[in-house]
C-alpha positions in Angstrom: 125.1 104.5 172.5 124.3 103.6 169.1 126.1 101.9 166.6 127.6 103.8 163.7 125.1 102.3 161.3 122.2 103.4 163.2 123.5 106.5 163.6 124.0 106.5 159.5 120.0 105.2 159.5 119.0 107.6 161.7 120.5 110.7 159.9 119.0 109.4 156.6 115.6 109.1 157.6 115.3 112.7 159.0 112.7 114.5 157.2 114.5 116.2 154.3 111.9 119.0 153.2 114.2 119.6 149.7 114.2 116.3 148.2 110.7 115.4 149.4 109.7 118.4 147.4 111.7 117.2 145.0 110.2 113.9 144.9 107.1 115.4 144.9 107.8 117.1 141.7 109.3 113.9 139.8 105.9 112.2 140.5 104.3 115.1 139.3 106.3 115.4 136.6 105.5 111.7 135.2 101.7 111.8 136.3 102.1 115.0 134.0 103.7 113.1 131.2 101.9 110.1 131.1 98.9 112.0 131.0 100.6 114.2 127.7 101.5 110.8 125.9 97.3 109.8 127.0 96.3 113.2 125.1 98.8 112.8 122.4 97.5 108.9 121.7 93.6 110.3 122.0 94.6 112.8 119.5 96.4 110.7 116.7 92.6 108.5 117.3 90.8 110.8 117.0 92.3 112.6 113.7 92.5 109.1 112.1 89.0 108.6 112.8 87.3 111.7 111.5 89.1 111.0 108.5 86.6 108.8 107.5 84.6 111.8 106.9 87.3 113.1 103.9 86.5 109.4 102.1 85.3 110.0 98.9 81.0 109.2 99.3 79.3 106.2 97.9 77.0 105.7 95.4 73.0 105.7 96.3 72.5 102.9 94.5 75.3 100.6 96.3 74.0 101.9 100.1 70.1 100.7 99.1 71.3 97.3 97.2 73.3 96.9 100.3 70.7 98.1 102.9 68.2 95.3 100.8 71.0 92.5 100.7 70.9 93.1 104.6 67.1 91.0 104.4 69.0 87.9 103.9 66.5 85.5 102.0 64.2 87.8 102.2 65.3 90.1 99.7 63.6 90.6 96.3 65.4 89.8 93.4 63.4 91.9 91.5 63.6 95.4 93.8 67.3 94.6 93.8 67.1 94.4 90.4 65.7 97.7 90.1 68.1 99.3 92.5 71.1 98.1 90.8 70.4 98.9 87.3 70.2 102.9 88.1 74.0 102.8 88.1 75.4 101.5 84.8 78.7 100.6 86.2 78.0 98.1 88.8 74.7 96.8 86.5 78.4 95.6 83.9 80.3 94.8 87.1 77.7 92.4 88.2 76.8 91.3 84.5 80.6 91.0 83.7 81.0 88.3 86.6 78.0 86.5 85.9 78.9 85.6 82.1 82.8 84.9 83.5 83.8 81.2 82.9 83.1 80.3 86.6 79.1 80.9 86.1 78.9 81.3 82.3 77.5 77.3 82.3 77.6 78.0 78.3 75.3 80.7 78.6 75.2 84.7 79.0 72.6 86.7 80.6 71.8 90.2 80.0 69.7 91.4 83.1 70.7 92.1 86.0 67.7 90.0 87.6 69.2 87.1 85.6 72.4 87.8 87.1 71.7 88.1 90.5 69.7 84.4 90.1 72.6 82.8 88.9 74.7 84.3 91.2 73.0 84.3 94.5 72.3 86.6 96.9 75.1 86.3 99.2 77.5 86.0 95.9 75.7 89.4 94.8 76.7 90.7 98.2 79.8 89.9 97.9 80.3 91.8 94.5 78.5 95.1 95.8 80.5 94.8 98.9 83.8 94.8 96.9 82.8 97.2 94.2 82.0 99.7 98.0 85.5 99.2 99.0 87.2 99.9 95.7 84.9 102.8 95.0 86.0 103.9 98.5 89.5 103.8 98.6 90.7 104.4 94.7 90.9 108.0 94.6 92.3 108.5 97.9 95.8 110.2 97.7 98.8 108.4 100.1 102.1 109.8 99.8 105.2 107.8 100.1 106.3 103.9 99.0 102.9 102.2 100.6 100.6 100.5 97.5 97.2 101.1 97.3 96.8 98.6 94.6 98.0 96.1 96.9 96.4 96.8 99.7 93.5 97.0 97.4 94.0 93.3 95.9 94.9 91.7 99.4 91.6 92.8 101.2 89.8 91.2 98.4 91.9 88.4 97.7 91.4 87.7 101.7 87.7 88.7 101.9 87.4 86.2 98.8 89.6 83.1 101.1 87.7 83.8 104.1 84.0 82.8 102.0 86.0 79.9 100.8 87.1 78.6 103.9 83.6 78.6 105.8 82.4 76.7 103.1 84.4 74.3 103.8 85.6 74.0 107.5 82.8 74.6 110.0 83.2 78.1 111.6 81.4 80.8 113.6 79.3 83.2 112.0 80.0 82.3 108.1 77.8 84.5 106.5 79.7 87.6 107.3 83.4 85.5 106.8 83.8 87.9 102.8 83.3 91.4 105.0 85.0 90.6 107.3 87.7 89.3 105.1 87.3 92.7 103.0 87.5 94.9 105.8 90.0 93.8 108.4 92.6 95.7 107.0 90.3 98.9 107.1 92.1 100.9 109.5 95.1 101.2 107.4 93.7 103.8 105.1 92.6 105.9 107.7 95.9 106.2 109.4 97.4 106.9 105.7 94.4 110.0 105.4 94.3 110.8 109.1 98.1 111.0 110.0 100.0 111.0 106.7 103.1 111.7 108.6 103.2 109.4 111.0 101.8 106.5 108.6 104.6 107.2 106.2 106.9 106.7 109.1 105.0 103.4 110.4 105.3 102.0 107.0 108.4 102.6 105.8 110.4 99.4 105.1 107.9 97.5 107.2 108.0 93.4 105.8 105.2 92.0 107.6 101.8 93.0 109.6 104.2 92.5 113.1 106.5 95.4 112.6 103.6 97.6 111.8 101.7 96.6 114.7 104.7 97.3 117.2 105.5 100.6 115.4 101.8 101.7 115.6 101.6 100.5 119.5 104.7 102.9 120.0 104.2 106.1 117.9 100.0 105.7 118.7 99.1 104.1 121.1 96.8 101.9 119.3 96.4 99.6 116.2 94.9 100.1 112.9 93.1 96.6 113.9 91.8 98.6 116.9 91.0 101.7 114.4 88.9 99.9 112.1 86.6 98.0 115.0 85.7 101.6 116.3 84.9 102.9 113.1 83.0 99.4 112.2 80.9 100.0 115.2 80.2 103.2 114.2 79.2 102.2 110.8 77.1 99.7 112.7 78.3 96.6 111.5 77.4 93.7 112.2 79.1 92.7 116.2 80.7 89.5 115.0 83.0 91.8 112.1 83.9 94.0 114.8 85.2 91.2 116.4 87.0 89.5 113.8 88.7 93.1 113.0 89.8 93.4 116.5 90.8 90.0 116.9 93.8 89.6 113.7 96.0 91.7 116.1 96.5 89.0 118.7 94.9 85.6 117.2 97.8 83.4 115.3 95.1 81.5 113.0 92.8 78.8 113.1 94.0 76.7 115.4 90.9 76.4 117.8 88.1 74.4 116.2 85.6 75.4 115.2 87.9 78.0 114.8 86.1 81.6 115.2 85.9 84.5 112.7 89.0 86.1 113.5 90.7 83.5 113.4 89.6 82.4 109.7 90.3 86.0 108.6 93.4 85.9 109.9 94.1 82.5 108.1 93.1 84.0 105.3 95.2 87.0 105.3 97.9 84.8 106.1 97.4 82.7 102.6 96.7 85.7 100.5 100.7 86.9 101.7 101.9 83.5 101.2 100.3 83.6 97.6 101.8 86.7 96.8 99.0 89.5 97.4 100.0 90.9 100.0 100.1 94.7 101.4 103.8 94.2 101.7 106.3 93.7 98.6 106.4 89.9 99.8 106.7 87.1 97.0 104.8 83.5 97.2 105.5 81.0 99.6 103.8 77.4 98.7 105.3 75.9 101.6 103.6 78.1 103.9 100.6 77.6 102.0 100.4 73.8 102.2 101.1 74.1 106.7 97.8 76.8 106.5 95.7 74.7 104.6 96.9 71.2 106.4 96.5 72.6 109.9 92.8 73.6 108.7 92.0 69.8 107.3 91.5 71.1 103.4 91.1 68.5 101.9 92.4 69.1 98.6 94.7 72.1 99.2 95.7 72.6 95.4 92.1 72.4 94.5 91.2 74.8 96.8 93.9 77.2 95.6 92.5 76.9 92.0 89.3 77.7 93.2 90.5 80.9 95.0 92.6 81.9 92.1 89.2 82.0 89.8 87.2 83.7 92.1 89.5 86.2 92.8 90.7 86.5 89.4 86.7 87.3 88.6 86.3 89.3 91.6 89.1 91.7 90.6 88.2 92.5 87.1 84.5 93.0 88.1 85.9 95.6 90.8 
């Protein structure tokens, strides 16, 4: 005779045919709505990325001077040259920064082949590189409290940091430290012409790049960090600006040394916030600014800050 508990056991373990088809239908039921959240995630990508296709289209002239800057050392100051000066607008851009205090040397030039000698090639770069961003994103419409401006001055402001700091700590990939720097933020636009809606509701009130990164995980199942890798890729960037994109989610900052692209960006991003240009409506923080610089090895932090301060200051009138 069995005891009362197996008795209990036994009667529990008969096949019930209702609740194992009900069972059945729970599972199916979740497989179901896990797939729906899969499609709804795909969706929101998707829509965010083809806005890229509403941006308003670039110039001619910056795509071939930016095609030719792609030779490297290779590139001809004088074809440049020619390139440039079809556009009369980034011809003053460029000459504007050329005769700025910071490369004036007591002297002004007034040709663009003039200018791009004085400034360098990858300095040239970095001009036509800003002036594509800015020409890019100004007359894009974004409803609700989120700054263009802002966002506008902090991509620079960290593109311009990230040159600054390859020059002087030794780093992966240096060359490409200003697009990276200009673009890691890239993403965020799309969301803001993609999915208005839910951009509005992933910004709101948001103090720091953490809360926007958790409310983009949960509304969309992705990052604007991951957004603007994919659409880097398709732009065919260069591999290591992917990278550094998709790597300010996750990375802290330059820890690591040598640290790697990311990570500079990210340490870049970090100072621009902490000296007041930031995305969010954040005010300066020296403090912060001294650990950033220190746990880097600057060697002259306030120098280094007056040095960024020019650039940028030159940068941002040119653009």
């Amino acid at each position: 005779m069995c005891p009362p508990f197996a008795r209990e056991a036994k009667v529990f373990l008969r096949p019930r045919p209702r609740l194992n088809r009900a069972l059945k239908h729970l599972a199916i039921f979740d497989d179901v709505s896990t797939d729906m959240i899969a499609r709804t995630h795909n969706a929101f990508r998707d829509s965010a990325i083809r806005a890229a296709d509403r941006l308003p289209l670039l110039s001619s002239v910056l795509h071939r001077s930016i095609r030719l800057l792609g030779q490297g050392d290779d590139v001809s100051i004088s074809d440049l040259g020619t390139v440039i000066e079809e556009d009369a607008v980034i011809t003053g851009s460029l000459l504007a920064i050329a005769n700025s205090v910071l490369y004036s040397r007591n002297s002004s030039v007034a040709s663009v082949r003039l200018a791009i000698a004085r400034l360098g090639v990858n300095k040239t770069r970095n001009v036509l590189l800003g002036l594509t961003v800015s020409k890019c994103f100004n007359s894009v419409r974004i409803l609700g409290t989120w700054s263009l401006a802002r966002f506008n001055a902090h991509s620079l402001a960290v593109a311009t940091l990230s040159d600054l700091l390859v020059q002087t700590v030794e780093s992966g990939d240096p060359e490409w430290a200003f697009m990276a720097g200009l673009l890691h933020d890239i993403g965020l636009p799309l969301l803001a012409v993609g999915l208005p809606e839910e951009f509005r509701s992933i910004t709101a009130n948001a103090a720091n790049d953490a809360e926007i990164i958790e409310r983009e995980r949960d509304l969309l199942g992705f990052t604007h960090f991951d957004l603007g890798a994919e659409l880097l890729s398709r732009w065919n960037c260069p591999r290591m600006v992917q990278e550094a994109v998709w790597s300010c989610e996750t990375v802290e900052s330059a820890n690591e040394q040598p640290p790697k692209l990311g990570a500079i960006v990210k340490t870049a991003s970090l100072l621009a916030d902490a000296n007041g240009i930031s995305t969010f409506d954040n005010g300066e923080d020296p403090q912060r600014t001294i650990e950033l610089l220190d746990a880097l090895k600057i060697p002259s932090p306030a120098e280094f800050i007056e040095k960024f301060k020019r650039e940028f200051s030159a940068l941002q009138a040119a653009v």
